[in-house]
N, C-alpha and C positions, 0 to 999 in steps of 0.2 A: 845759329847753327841748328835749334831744336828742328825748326819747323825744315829743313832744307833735309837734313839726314832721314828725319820723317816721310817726305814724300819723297824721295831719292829711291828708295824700289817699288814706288808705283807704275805701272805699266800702263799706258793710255792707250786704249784700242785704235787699231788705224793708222799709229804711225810710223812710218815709212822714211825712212832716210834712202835722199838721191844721192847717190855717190859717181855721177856719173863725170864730173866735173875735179881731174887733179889738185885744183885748188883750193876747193869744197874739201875734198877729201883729207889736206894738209890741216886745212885749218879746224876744220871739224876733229879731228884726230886729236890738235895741238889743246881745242878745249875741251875737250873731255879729260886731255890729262891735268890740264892745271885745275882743273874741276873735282878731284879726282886727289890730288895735291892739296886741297883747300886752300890754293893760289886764286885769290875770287875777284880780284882787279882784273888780272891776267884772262883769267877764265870769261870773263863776263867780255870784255875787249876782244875777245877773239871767235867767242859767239857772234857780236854783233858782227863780226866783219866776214863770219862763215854766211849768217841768215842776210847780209847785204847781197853774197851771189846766190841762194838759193832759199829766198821767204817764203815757201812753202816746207820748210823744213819743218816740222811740226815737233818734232823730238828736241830739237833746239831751242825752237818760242816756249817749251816746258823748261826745261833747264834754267834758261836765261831768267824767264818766270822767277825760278825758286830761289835761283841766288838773289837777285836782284832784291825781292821779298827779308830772304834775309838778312840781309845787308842794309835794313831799312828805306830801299830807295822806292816807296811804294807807288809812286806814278808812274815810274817808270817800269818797274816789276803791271802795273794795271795795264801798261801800254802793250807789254810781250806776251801779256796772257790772254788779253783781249782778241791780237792776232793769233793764237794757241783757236781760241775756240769758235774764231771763224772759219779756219781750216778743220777743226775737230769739233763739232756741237755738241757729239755724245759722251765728249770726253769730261764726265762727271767731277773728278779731282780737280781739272784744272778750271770749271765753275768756282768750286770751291776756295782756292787760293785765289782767283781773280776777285770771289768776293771779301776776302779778307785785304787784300789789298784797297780797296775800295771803301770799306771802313776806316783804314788808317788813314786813309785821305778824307773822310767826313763825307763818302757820295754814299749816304747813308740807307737811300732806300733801294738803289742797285744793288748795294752790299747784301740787304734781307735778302731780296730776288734772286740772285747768281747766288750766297750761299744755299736757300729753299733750294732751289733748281739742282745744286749738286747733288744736296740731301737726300733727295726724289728721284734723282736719275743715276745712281750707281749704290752698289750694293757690297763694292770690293775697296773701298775705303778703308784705311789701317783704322784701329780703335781709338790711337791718339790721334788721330789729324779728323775721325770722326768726333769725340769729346771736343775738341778747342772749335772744329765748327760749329756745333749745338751751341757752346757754350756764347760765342758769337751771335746766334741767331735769338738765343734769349737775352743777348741784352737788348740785341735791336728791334726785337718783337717787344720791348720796356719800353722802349725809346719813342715805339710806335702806337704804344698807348695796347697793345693786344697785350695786355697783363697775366688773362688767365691762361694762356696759349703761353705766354715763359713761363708762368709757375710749374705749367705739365713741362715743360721741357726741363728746369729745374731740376726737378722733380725725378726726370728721368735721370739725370745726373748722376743724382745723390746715390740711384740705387746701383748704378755704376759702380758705382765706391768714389767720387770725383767730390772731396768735402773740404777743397783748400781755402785757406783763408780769403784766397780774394772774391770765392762767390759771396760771401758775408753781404757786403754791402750790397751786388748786383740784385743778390734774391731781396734786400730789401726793399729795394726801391718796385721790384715787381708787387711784395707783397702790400705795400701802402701806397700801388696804385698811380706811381711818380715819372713820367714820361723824360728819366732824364738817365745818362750814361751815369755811371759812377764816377769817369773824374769830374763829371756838370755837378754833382751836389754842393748845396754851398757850404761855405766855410761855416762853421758853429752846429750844422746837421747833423755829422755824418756818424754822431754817439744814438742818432734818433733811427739812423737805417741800418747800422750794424745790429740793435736791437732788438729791432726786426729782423731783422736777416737772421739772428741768432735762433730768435722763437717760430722760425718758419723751418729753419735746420732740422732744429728738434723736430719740429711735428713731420715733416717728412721722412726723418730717419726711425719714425716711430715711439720719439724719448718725448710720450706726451704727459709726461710727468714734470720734466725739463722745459717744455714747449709753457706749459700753465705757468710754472714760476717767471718763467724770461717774458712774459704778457704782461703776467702784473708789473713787472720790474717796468715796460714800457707805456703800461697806464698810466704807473705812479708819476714815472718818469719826464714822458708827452703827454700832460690829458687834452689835452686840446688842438697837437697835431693831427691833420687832417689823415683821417681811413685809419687810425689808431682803432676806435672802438668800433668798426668795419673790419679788421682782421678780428678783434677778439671777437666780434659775435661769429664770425664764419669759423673760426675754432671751435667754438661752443655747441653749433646748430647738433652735432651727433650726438652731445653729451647731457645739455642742458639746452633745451628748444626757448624757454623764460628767460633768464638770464642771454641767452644770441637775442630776441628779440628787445631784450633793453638796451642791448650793449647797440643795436644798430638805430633803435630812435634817440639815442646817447649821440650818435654821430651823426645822423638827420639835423638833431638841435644845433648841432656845432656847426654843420655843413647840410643848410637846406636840399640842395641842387645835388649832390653827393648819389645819383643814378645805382650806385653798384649798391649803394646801402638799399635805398628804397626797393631795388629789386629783389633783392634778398629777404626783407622784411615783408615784401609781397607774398613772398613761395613760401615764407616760414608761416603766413595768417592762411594760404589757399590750404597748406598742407593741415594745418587744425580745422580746416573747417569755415576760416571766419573770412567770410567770402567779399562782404559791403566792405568789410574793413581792409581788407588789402586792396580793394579796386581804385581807389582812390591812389592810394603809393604807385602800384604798378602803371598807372594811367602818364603820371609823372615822370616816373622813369622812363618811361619808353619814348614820352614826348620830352625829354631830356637830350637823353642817347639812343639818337635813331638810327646808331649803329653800333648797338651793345644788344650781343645777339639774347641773351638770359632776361634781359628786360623785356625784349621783344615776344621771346616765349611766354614768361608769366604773364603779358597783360594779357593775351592770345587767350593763355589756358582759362582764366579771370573770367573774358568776356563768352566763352565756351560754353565756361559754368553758369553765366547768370543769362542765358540763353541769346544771345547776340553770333549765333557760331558762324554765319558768313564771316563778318569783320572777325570772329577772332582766329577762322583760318587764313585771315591776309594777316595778321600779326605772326600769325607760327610761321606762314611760308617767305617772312620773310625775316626771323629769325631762322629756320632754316637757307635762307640763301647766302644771310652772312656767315653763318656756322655747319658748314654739314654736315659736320660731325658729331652736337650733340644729339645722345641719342632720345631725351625726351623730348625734344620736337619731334620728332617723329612717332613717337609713342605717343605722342599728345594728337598729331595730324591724323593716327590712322581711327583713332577714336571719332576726329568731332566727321571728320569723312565717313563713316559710319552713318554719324548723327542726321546727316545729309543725303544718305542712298547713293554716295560716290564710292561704289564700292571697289570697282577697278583701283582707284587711288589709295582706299584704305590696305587694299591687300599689297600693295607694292608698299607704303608705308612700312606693314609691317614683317614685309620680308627685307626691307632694309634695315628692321630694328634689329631682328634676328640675325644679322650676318653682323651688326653692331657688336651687338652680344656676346657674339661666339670670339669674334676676333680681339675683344676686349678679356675674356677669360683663355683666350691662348697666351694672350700677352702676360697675363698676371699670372702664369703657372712656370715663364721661364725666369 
């Protein structure tokens, strides 16, 4: 019932009931009332037999949608909404329910797409049916391995005020890095992702006092689950730069091939200074995960530094093509363009860092 009263006064631009049709008209009339009745057998049975004489009826393919959806009959609800948004492409909402439906069915990467695509293309989304699609899009941006892209969505959540138990385990498995749903975790885990989940809460919600104890509680806890001392040193890197960098050759030992550490351990040696010493990690990472945009940027900035700057502006541009939204790629591109007398590029760099900037401290003043 949540999700169906939810989007019940959303308005979809565009659509247009034909009533030209006495028949249409009866029966159109009859499900709105049994709709209306929260008669949802009845309701849904008499949809289909209205949108049988008029499938352009696009107010109907919604309805039909949201009962159906809520009623759990999610192929079915994927099949009405599907028709919904080939007559209506702009209609942002019903992206959105088409992608949740599509989750419950396991069509997992259409689900990101049509929910992304809603998120993107409408702006008059209720609060709650905007939170349960985010909340959607970060498990399946988990699912898909784009970890730090749910953490920010997470992230955004929490500031929401959005801190129910059931994000617990989702944010953990973002945060250690685990390309699985929360009901996929296996049996005997899920005391190692709630954990986590706990000491990501905290650090988010700002209780990084809270955030430290529930760390230790998960080192003592996991020491040898994998991106365990990967989350504590990325804890650490603002508080204690010596301590992040042991906690992440801590987790390199455990897990050679472990790309998110070594990158990390990379930016944390470029950022002191010690340049031979991170080129070797960052080298690896990036020829790990050649589609891990942070890796791709630090080997870039690495080989910048130690004067190799063509090669390391094909590493930034193409850490910036998988991410374009970090803004130190570009802050890094407008520099080594510089270094090159590509100046035209440098200055468009850095008017996109600058609109980076700006739009990143509008965000953090609301």
């Amino acid at each position: 019932m949540y999700l169906r009263v939810l989007c019940a006064s959303i308005l979809l631009a565009g659509m247009v009931v034909q009533a030209d049709d006495p028949a249409f008209r009866d029966l159109s009339a009859r499900a709105d009332a049994a709709r209306n009745a929260n008669d949802v057998p009845q309701a849904v049975a008499l949809y289909r037999e209205a949108l049988a004489l008029n499938p352009k009826w696009d107010q109907g393919w919604w309805y039909l949608g949201t009962l159906l959806y809520d009623a759990d009959q999610y192929s079915d609800g994927r099949d009405a909404l599907s028709r919904l948004v080939e007559l209506t492409p702009n209609a942002g909402p019903a992206w959105g329910l088409l992608g949740l439906c599509e989750f419950e069915t396991g069509d997992y990467a259409k689900a990101l797409a049509h929910i992304e695509r809603s998120l993107a293309s409408t702006s008059d989304l209720q609060p709650g049916m905007d939170r349960v699609l985010r909340y959607h899009q970060a498990l399946l941006l988990t699912r898909a391995g784009q970890f730090d892209r749910a953490i920010q969505t997470y992230s955004a959540l929490i500031r929401s005020g959005s801190q129910s138990p059931e994000l617990v385990s989702a944010v953990g498995l973002a945060a250690l890095r685990t390309a699985l749903l929360p009901k996929d975790i296996p049996i005997g885990q899920e005391g190692l992702y709630q954990t986590a989940g706990k000491a990501s809460l905290f650090t988010m919600s700002g209780d990084l006092q809270n955030a430290q104890r529930t760390l230790n509680d998960l080192a003592a806890g996991f020491p040898d689950a994998p991106n365990v001392h990967y989350l504590c040193g990325t804890f650490l890197l603002v508080t204690d730069t010596a301590r992040a960098v042991e906690e992440f050759k801590r987790e390199l030992k455990l897990n050679p091939s472990n790309s998110a550490a070594g990158a990390m351990l990379a930016w944390v040696l470029l950022r002191d200074g010690e340049i031979n010493t991170a080129l070797p990690y960052a080298e690896k990472a990036a020829t790990t995960a050649p589609d891990y945009a942070i890796a791709q940027f630090v080997y870039g900035r690495l080989l910048v530094e130690t004067g190799s700057v063509e090669r390391g502006i094909q590493q930034l541009e193409t850490a910036r093509k998988i991410d374009p939204s970090f803004l130190e790629t570009h802050l890094s591109l407008a520099t080594a363009y510089s270094r090159i007398g590509r100046t035209e590029q440098a200055r468009r760099e850095r008017q996109i860092s600058l609109e980076m900037a700006k739009e990143s401290s509008s965000l953090a003043q609301r």
